[in-house]
Structure formats: C-alpha cells, structure tokens
N, C-alpha and C positions, 0 to 999 in steps of 0.2 A: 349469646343465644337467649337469653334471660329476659334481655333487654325488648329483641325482639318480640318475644311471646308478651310484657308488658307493656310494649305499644301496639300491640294486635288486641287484646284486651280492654284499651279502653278507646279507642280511636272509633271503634263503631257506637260506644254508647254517647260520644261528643258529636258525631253527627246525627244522631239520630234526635238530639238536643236540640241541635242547630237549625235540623228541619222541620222542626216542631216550633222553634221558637219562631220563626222567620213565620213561618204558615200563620200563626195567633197571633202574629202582629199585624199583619195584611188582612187578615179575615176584621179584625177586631177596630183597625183603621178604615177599612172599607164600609163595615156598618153606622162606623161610628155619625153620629148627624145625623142619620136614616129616621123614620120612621119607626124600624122594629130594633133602637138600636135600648130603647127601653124593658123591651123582651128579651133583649139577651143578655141584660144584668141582670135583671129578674132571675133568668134562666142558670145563669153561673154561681150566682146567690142561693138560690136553692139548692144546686149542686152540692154546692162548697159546704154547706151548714150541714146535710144529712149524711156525706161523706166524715167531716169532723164528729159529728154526734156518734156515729155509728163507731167509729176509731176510738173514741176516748172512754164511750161504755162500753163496748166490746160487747153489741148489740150484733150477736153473729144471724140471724132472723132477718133483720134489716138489712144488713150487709149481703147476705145470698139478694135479699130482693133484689136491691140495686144493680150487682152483679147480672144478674137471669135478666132484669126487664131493662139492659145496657144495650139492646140491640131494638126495640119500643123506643129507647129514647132518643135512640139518632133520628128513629124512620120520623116523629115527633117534631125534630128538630128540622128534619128536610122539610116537611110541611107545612109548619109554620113558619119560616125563613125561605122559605119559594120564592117571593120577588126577589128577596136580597142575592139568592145563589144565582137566580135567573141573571142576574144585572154581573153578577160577577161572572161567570161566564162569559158575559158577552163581552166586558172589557177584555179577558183574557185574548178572547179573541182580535180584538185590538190595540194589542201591546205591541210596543215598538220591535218588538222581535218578530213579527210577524207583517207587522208592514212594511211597505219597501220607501225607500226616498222617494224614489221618482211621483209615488201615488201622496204625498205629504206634499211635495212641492207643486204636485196641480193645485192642490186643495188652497196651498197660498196662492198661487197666481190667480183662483178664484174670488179672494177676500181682495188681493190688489186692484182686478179688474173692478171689481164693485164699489170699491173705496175710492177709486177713479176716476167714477161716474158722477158717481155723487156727489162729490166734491166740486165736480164741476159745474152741478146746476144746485148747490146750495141745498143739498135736502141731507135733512140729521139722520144718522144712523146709530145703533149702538152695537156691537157682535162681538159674541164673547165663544171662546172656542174654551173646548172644555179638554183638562189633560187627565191628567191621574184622579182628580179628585171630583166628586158627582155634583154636579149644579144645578140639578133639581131641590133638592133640599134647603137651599141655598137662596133660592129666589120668593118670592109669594104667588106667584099667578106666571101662568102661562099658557097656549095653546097649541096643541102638541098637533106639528104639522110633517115630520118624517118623511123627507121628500129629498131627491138629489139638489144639491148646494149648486148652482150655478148663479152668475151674474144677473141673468132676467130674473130670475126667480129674486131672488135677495132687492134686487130694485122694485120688484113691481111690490113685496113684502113695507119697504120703509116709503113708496109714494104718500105722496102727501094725500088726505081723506081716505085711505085706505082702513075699511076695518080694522086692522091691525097694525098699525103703522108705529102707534105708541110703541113704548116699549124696546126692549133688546130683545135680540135674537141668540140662541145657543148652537154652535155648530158642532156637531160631533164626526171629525173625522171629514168625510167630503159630506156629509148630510146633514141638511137643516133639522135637527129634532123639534127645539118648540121655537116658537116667537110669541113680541107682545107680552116678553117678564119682565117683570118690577125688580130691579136689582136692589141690593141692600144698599143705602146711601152713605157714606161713610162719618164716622161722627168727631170726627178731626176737629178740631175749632182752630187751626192754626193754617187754613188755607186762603190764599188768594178768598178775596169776595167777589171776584169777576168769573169763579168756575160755576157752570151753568148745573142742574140736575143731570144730566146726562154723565161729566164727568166726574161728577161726585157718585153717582151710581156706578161707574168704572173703577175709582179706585176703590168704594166701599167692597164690591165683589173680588176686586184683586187679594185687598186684604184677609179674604174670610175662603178663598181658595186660590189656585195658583193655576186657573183659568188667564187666557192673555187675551186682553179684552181691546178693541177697536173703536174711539169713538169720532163720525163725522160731524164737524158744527154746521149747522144749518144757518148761523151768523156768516160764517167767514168761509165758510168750507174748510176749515183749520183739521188737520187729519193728526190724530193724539193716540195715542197706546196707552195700557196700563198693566202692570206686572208684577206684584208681590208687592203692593202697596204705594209702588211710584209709576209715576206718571208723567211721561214725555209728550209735549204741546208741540206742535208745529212742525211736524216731522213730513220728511219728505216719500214718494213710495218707494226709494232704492233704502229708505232707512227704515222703512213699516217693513221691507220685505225681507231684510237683514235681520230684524228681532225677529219675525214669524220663526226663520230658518233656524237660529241660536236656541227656539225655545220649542218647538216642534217635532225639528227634523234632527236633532241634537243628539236625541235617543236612538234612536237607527244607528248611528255611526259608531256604538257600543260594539266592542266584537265578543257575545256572550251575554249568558243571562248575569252572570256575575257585576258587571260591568255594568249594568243596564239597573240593576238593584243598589247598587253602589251611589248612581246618581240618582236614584229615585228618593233612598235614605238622607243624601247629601240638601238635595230641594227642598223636602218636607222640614216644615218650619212651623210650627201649632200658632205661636205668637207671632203677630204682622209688629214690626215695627213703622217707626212713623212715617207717613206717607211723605213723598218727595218729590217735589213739583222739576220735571230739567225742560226751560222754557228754551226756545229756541227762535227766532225772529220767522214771522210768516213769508213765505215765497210767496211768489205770484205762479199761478195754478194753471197750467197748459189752455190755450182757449178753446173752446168747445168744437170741433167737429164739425 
C-alpha cells in the first residue's frame, strides 16, 4: 500500500517535467535561427539573473514585483514573439498528425509531374519542400508568392526569361510560398568539379535544414535530389517518388503523437556531416509528347 501512495506521489511531478521539458525544447528549436531568436536569450537572460539576484539576497521587494508583474510578462512575451507564435501555430496546423497520406502523396505526384516536364525540354529547376524546420531564415532573398502548387504554375515559375525564373522555389505542404531564393551554397571542397551552382545550392540547404530538395539540370535534364547533406544524381522519377514518400509521407504512418516525436527527435541532427555524392549513370528521358 505504501508503495502505491509513493508512486502516486511522484509520477505527476515526472510528467509534468516531461511536458515542460518537451514544450522548451520545441518552442526553443523552433525559434532557434529566427530573427527574434536573439530576443529570447536576451529575454531568458534577464530572467535568470534577477530571479538569482533576488534568491541569493533575499530581496523580498523585488521578488513580490516579479511575482505580481509575472502575468505583464507573458502578455509581453505574446507581443513581442507574434510572428514566432504566429508561424508556430501554423505549423502545428500542419503536423503530420493532422495531414492525411493521400493529401501528401498529391503534393508529390505534383513535384513528379513538374520534374517531368522539365526534364524533358531541358529547363533548370531547383524546389525545396520545407519539413520541420523554417526555410525562410535559411535562404537570402526571396519572393513570397503563396499560391496553390500545381505543375502549370511551377513550370510557368522556372521558364526561361521569366522574371523569376532564377532561383529555388519553397514548397510548403501543396503550396508554393516563395520563389526566386538564393539557397546557401555549400562549402565542401571535396566535391566533384563538374557540380553546377544549382546542386551545390541543394546540398548546401540540405545541410543546414532537413528540407528535401529537387534539382532539374538544364544541361542534361539530369533529375538529382538532396537530403541531409547527400546528394543523389541521375535518379529516375519511380526513384525521386520513392524518397519523396520515405521522407514526407513517412510521418503520417506514426500511430500517435508519441510516435511521430520520436521520429522527429530521431531526424534532428544540429551537425551535417559530409556531403555524399551517390552517382548513378543517366537514362534516356521519355521523348516529348
């Protein structure tokens, strides 16, 4: 009976740890890279030092303030942190517990169909779908076009003299957010000399998020992926539509959130290691229509 009553005792204060700790890890990785991610070590910093101060001289004055203006300083915190909570919101909204397969697996067959196309009359593309981690931050430049992801649209996006043509594109979910971003080029010195900017801009952004990136050559029509810092050349579209699936639709097939945070924990890697070229010999490309 004893025992009972001393695993009822501390079992609520180990979760309530747990979901405190999980919470301040995901708030704290989410910001992290942002823009306001300087204002909230600022903000925890100052916390932490007039929380100590107050503790160690037993500044009881201080300590009521803190206390009394602890509800000022969330409303504070919501205010200043509005984009950030805004954006997170929105992802929660698009968390794989929430989407279904079937709406993940249009969104590939839409990057297949475009990859397709283009491939077939030689026009460069770059498209980087965005997972867990924000890609705006990430890039230098972009223009934010927030429009439904379809094949016309994405084609008529990478034509050649097309205002915007340079550049990657960011897919979020079935929706093109920006196009025309400068991805981060990667600083590897130990690749092939024959990888063009393009794929060097695919794996530099693979390495620095775990975005799965698409890139069309405009030389060969060669259709290449990139993924956590490697980088597959010459790949066929039953093989681009195989890694879409593994690294997309992957999460869906979680039963739980448990499940689903498990593999999220599992993925997140802070440090890319070295990029990894898997060459594959070039096929000959469906002829044109």
């Amino acid at each position: 009976m004893s025992n009972q009553i001393h695993i009822q005792d501390w079992w609520r204060p180990a979760l309530e740890i747990l979901i405190l700790a999980v919470s301040i890890y995901f708030v704290f990785r989410f910001v992290r890279g942002t823009r306001g991610w300087p204002v909230v070590i600022g903000f925890v910093v100052v916390l932490l030092a007039l929380a100590l101060v107050t503790t160690i001289l037993d500044l009881k004055v201080l300590r009521w303030m803190l206390g009394s203006a602890s509800v000022f300083i969330a409303l504070g915190a919501l205010v200043i942190f509005q984009p950030e909570l805004r954006r997170m919101l929105a992802e929660l909204g698009n968390m794989p517990l929430f989407a279904s397969a079937s709406e993940q697996r249009e969104a590939i067959e839409v990057i297949i169909q475009t990859v397709e196309r283009l491939a077939d009359v030689r026009i460069g593309a770059l498209i980087a779908v965005e997972q867990s981690i924000q890609l705006q931050e990430a890039v230098e430049s972009g223009i934010k076009v927030d429009c439904d992801a379809t094949p016309e649209m994405l084609e008529t996006i990478f034509f050649p003299n097309n205002a915007i043509h340079d550049g990657g594109v960011i897919l979020k979910g079935d929706r093109i957010a920006y196009a025309a971003c400068i991805f981060p080029l990667t600083q590897r010195s130990d690749l092939n000399k024959s990888l063009g900017t393009r794929h060097r801009a695919a794996i530099g952004l693979s390495e620095e998020t775990d975005a799965a990136i698409i890139a069309v050559s405009e030389e060969n029509g060669m259709i290449s992926y990139a993924y956590k810092g490697q980088l597959t050349r010459g790949g066929t579209l039953e093989e681009l539509r195989a890694f879409q699936t593994s690294v997309t639709v992957r999460p869906a097939k979680a039963h739980g959130i448990i499940r689903w945070l498990r593999a999220r924990f599992r993925e997140y890697n802070p440090s890319s290691g070295p990029a990894v070229i898997i060459k594959r010999e070039p096929r000959p490309l469906p002829k044109a229509k």
